[in-house]
Biopython code that builds the backbone (N, CA, C, O; Angstrom):
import numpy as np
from Bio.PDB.StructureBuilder import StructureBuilder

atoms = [
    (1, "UNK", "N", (0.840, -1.188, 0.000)),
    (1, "UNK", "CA", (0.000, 0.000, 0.000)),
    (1, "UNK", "C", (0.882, 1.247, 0.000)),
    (1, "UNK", "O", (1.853, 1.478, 0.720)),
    (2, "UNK", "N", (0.370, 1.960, -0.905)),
    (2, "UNK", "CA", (1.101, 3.430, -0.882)),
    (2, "UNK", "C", (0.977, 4.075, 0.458)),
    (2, "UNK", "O", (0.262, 3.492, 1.274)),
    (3, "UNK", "N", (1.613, 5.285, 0.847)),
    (3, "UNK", "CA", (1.202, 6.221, 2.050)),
    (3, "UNK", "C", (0.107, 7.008, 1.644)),
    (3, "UNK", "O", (-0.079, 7.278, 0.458)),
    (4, "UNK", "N", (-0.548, 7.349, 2.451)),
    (4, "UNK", "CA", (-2.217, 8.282, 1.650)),
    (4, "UNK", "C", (-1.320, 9.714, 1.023)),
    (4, "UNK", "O", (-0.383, 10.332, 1.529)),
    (5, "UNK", "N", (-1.984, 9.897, -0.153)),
    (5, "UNK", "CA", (-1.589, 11.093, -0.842)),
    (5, "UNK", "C", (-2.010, 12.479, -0.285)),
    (5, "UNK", "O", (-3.165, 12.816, -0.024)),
    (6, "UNK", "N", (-0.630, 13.401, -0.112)),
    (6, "UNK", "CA", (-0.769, 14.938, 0.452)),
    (6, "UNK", "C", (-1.262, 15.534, -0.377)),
    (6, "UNK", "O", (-1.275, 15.503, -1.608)),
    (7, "UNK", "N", (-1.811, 16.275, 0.605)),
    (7, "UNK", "CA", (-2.464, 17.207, 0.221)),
    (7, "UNK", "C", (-3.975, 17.358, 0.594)),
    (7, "UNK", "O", (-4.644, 16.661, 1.356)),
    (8, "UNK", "N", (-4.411, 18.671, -0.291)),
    (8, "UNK", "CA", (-6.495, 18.987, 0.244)),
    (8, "UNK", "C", (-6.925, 18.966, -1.689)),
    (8, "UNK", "O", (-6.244, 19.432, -2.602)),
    (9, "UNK", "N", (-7.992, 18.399, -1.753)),
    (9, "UNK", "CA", (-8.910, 18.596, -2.932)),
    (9, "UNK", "C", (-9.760, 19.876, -3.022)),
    (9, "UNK", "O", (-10.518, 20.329, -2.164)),
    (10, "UNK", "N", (-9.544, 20.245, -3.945)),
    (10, "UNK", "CA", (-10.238, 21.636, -4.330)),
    (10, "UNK", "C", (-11.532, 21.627, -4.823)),
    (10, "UNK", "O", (-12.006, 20.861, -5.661)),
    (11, "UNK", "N", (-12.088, 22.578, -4.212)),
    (11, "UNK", "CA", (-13.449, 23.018, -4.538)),
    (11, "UNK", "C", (-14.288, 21.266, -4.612)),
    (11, "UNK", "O", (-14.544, 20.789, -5.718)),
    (12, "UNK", "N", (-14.459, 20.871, -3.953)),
    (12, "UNK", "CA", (-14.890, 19.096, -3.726)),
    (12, "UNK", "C", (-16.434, 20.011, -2.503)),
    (12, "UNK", "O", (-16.617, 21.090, -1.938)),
    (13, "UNK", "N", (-17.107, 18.780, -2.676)),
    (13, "UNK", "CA", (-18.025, 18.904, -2.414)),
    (13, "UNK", "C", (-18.600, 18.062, -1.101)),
    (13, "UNK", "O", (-18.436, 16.844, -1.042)),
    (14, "UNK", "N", (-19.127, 18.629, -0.295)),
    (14, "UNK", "CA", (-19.639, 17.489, 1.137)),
    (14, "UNK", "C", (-20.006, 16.517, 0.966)),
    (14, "UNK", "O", (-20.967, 16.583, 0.200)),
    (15, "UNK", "N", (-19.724, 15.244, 1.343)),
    (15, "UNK", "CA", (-21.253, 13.838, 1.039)),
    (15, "UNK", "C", (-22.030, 14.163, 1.918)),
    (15, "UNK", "O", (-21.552, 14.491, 3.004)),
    (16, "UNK", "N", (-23.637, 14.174, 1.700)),
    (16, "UNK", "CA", (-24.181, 14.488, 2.899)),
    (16, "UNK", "C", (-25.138, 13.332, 3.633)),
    (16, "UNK", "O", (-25.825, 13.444, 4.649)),
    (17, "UNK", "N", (-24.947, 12.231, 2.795)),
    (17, "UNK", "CA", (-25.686, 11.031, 3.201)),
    (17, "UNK", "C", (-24.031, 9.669, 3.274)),
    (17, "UNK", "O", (-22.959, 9.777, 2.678)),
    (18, "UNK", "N", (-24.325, 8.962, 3.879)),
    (18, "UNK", "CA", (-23.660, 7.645, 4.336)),
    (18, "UNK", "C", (-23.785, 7.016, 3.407)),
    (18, "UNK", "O", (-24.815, 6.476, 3.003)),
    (19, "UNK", "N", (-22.418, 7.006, 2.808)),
    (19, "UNK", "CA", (-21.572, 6.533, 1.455)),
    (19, "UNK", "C", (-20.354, 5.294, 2.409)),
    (19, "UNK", "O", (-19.823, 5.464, 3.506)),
    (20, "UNK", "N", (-20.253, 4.181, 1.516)),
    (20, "UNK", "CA", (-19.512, 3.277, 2.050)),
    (20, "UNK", "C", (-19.049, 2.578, 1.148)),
    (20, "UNK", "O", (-19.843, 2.095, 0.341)),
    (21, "UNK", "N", (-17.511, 2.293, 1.004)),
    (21, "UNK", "CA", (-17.122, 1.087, -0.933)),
    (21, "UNK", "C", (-15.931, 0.576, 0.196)),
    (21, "UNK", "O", (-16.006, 0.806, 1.403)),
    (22, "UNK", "N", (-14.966, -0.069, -0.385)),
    (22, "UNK", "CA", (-14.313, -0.310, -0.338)),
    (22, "UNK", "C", (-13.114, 0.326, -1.104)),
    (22, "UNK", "O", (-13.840, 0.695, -2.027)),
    (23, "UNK", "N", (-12.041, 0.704, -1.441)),
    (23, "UNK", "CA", (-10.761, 1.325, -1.734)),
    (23, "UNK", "C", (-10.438, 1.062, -2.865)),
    (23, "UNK", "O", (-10.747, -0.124, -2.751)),
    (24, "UNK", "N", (-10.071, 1.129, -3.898)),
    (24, "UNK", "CA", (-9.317, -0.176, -4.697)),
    (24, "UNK", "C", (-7.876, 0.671, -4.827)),
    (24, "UNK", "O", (-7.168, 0.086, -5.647)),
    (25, "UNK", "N", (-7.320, 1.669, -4.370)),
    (25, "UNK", "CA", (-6.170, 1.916, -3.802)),
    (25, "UNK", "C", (-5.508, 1.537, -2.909)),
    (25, "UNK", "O", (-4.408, 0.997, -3.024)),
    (26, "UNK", "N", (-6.326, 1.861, -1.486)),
    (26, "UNK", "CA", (-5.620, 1.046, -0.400)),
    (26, "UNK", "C", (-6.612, 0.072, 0.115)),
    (26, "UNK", "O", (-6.739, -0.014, 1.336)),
    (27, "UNK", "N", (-7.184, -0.520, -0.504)),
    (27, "UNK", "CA", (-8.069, -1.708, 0.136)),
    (27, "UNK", "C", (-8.792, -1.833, 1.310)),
    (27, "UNK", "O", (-9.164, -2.976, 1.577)),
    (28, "UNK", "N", (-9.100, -0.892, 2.125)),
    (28, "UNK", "CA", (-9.294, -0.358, 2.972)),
    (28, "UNK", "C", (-11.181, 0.377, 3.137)),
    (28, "UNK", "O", (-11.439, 1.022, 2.120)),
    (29, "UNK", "N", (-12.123, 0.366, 3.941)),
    (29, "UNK", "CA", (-13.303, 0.703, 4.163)),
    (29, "UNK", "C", (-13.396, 1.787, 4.131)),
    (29, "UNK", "O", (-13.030, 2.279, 5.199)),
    (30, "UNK", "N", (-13.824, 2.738, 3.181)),
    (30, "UNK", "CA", (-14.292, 4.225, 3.103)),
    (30, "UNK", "C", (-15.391, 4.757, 3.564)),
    (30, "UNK", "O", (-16.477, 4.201, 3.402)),
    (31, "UNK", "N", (-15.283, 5.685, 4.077)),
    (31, "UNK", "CA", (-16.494, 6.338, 4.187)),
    (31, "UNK", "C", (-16.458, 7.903, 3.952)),
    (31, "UNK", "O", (-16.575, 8.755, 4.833)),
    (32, "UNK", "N", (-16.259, 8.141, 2.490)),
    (32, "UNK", "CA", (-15.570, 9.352, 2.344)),
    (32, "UNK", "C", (-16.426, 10.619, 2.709)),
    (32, "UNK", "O", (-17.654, 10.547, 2.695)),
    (33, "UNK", "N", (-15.765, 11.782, 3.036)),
    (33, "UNK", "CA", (-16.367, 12.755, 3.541)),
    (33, "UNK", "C", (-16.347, 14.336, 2.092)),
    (33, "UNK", "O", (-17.022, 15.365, 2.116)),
    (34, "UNK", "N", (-15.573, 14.000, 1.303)),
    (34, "UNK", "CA", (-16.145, 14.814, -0.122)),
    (34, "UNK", "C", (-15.940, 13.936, -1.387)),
    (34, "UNK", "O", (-15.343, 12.866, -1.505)),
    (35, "UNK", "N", (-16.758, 14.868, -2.511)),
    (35, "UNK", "CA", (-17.243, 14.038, -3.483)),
    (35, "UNK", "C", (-17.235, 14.973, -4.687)),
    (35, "UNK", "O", (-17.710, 16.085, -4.457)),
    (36, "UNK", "N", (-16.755, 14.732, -6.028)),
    (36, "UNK", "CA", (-17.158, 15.902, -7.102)),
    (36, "UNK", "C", (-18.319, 15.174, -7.940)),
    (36, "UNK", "O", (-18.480, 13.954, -7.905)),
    (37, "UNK", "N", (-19.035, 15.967, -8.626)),
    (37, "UNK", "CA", (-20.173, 15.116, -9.245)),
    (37, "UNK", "C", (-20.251, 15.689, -10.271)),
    (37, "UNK", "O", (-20.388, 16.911, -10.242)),
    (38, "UNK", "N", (-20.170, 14.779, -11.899)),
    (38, "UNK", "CA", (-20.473, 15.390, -12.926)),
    (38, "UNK", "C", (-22.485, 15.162, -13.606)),
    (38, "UNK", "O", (-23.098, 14.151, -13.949)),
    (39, "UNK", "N", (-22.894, 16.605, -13.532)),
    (39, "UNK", "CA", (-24.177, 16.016, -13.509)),
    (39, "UNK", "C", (-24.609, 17.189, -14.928)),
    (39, "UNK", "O", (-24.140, 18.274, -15.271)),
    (40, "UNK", "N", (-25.647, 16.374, -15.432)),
    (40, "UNK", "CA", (-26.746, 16.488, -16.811)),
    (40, "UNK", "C", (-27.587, 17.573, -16.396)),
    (40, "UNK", "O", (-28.042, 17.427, -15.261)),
    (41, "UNK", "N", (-27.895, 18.538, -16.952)),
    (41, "UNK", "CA", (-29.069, 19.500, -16.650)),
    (41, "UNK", "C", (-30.043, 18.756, -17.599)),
    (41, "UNK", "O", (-29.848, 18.245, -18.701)),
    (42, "UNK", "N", (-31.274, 18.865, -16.743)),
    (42, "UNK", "CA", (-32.439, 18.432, -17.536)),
    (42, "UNK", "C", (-33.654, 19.018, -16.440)),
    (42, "UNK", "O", (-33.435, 19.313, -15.265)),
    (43, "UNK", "N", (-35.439, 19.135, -17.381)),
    (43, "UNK", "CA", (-36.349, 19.954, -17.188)),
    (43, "UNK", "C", (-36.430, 19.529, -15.438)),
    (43, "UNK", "O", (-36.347, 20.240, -14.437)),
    (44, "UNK", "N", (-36.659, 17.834, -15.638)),
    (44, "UNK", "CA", (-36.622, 17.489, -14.481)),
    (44, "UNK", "C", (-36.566, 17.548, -13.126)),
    (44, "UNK", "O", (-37.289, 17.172, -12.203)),
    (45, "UNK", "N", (-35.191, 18.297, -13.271)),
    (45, "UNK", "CA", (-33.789, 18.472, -12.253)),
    (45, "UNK", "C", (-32.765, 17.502, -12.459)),
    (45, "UNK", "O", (-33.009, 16.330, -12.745)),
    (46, "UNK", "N", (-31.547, 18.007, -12.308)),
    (46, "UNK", "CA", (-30.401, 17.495, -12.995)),
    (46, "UNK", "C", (-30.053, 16.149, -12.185)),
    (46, "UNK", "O", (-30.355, 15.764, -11.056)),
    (47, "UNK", "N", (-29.198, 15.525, -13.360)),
    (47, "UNK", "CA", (-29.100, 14.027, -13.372)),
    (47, "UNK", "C", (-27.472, 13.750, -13.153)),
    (47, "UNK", "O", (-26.619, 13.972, -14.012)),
    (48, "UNK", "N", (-27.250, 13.277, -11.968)),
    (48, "UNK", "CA", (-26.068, 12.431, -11.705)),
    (48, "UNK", "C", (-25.542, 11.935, -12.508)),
    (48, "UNK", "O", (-25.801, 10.770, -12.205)),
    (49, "UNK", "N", (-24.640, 11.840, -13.838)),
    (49, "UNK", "CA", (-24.091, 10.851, -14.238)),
    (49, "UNK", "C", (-22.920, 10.103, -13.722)),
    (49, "UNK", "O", (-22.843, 8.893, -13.933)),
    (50, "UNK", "N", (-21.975, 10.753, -13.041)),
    (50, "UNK", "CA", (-21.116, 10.203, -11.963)),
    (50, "UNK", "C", (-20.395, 10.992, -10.834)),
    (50, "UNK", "O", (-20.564, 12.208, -10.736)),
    (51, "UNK", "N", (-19.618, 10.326, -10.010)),
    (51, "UNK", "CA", (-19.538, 10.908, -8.841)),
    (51, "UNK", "C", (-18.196, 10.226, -8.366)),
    (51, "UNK", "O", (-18.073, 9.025, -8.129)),
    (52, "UNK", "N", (-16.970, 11.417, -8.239)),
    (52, "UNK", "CA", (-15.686, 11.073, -7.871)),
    (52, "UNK", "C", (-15.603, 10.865, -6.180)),
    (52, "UNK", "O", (-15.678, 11.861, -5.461)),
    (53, "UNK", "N", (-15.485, 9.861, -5.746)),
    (53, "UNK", "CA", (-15.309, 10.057, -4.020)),
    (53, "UNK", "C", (-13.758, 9.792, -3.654)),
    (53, "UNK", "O", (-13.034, 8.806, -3.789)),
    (54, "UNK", "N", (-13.546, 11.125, -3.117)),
    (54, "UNK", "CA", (-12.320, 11.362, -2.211)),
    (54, "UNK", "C", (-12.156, 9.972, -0.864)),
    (54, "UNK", "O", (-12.782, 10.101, 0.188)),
    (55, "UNK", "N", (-11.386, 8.907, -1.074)),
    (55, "UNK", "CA", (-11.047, 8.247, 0.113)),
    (55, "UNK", "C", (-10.957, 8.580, 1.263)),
    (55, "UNK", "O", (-9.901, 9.201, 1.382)),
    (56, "UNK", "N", (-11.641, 8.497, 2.481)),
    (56, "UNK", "CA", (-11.163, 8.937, 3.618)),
    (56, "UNK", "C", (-10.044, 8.497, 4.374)),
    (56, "UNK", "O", (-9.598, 9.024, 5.393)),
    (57, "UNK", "N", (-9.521, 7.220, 3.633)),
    (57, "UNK", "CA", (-8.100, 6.646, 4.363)),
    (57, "UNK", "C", (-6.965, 7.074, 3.605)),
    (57, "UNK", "O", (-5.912, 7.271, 4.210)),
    (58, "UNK", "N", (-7.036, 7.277, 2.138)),
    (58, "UNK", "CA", (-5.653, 7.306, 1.279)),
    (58, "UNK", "C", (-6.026, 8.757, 0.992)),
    (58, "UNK", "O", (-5.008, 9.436, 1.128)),
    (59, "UNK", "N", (-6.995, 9.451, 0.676)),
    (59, "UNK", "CA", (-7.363, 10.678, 0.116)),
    (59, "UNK", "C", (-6.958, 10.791, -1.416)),
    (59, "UNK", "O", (-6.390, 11.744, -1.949)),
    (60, "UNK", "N", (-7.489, 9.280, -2.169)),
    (60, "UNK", "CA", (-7.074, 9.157, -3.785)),
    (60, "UNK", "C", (-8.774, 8.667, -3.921)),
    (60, "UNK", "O", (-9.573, 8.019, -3.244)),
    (61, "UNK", "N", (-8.766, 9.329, -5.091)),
    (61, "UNK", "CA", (-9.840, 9.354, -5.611)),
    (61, "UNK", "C", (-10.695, 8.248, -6.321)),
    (61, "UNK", "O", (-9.976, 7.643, -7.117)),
    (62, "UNK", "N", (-12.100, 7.730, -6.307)),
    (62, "UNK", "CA", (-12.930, 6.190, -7.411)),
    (62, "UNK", "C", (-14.151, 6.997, -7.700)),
    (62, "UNK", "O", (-14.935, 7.634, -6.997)),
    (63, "UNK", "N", (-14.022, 6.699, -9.249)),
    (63, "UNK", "CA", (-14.883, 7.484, -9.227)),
    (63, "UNK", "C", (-16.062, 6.345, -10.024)),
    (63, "UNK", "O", (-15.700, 5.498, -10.840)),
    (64, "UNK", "N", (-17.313, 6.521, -9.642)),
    (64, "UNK", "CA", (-18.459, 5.620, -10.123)),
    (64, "UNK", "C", (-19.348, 6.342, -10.581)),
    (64, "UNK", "O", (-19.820, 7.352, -10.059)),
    (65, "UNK", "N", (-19.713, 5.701, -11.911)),
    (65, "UNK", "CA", (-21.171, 5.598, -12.678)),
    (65, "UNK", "C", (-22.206, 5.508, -12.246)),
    (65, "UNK", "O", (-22.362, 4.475, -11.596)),
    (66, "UNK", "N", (-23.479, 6.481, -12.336)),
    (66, "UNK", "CA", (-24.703, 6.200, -11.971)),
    (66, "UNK", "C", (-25.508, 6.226, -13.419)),
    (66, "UNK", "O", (-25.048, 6.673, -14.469)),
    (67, "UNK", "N", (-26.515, 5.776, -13.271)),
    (67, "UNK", "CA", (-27.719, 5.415, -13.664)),
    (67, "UNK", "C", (-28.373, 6.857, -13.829)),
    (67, "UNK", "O", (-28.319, 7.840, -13.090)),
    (68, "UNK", "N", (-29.122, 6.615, -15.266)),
    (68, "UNK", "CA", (-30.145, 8.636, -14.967)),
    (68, "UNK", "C", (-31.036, 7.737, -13.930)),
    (68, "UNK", "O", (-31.377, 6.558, -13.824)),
    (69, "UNK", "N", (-31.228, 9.037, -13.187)),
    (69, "UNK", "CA", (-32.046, 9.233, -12.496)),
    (69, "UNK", "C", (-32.148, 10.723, -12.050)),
    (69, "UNK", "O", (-31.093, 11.330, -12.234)),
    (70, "UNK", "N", (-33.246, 11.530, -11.460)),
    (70, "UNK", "CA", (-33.124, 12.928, -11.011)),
    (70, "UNK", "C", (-32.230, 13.260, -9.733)),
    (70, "UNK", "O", (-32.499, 12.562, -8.756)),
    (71, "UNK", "N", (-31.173, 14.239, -9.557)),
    (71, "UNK", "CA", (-30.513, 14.247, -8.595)),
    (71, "UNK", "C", (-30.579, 14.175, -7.436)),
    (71, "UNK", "O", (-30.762, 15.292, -6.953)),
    (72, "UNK", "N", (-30.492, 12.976, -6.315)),
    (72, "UNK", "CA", (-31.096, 12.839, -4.807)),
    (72, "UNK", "C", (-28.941, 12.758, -4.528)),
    (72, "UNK", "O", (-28.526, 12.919, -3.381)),
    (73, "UNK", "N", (-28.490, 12.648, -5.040)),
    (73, "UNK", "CA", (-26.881, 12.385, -4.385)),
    (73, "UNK", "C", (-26.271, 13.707, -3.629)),
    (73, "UNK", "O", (-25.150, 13.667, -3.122)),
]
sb = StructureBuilder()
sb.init_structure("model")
sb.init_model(0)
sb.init_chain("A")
sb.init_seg("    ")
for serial, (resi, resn, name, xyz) in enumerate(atoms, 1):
    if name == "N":
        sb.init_residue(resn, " ", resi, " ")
    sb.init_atom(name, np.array(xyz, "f"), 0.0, 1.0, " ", f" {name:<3s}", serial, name[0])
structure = sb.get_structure()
């Protein structure tokens, strides 16, 4: 395992609900505390297409695919 990477992420965003993966950097149980999100404007309200989460153990970034759906993340 690497040492967790220095430094702070910029302009990153709060999680505000209980997010949990596993690492695939340091293998390790996350429960990260920011998140960047690339999201779709639509009439709706805008649509998640994915969402980078900052590790809370290594502070390296996974970022996952969502599904449309209207933005609840």
């Amino acid at each position: 395992m690497n040492a967790p990477l220095e430094g702070t992420w910029q302009h990153a965003s709060v999680v505000h609900r209980k997010v949990s993966y596993q690492c695939s950097h340091c293998g390790k149980a996350s429960t990260p505390r920011r998140k960047y999100k690339c999201v779709e404007p639509n009439r709706a309200g805008p649509i998640t297409r994915g969402i980078i989460y900052i590790c809370s153990e290594c502070n390296r970034p996974t970022f996952m695919e969502q599904t449309a759906k209207p933005d609840t993340l």
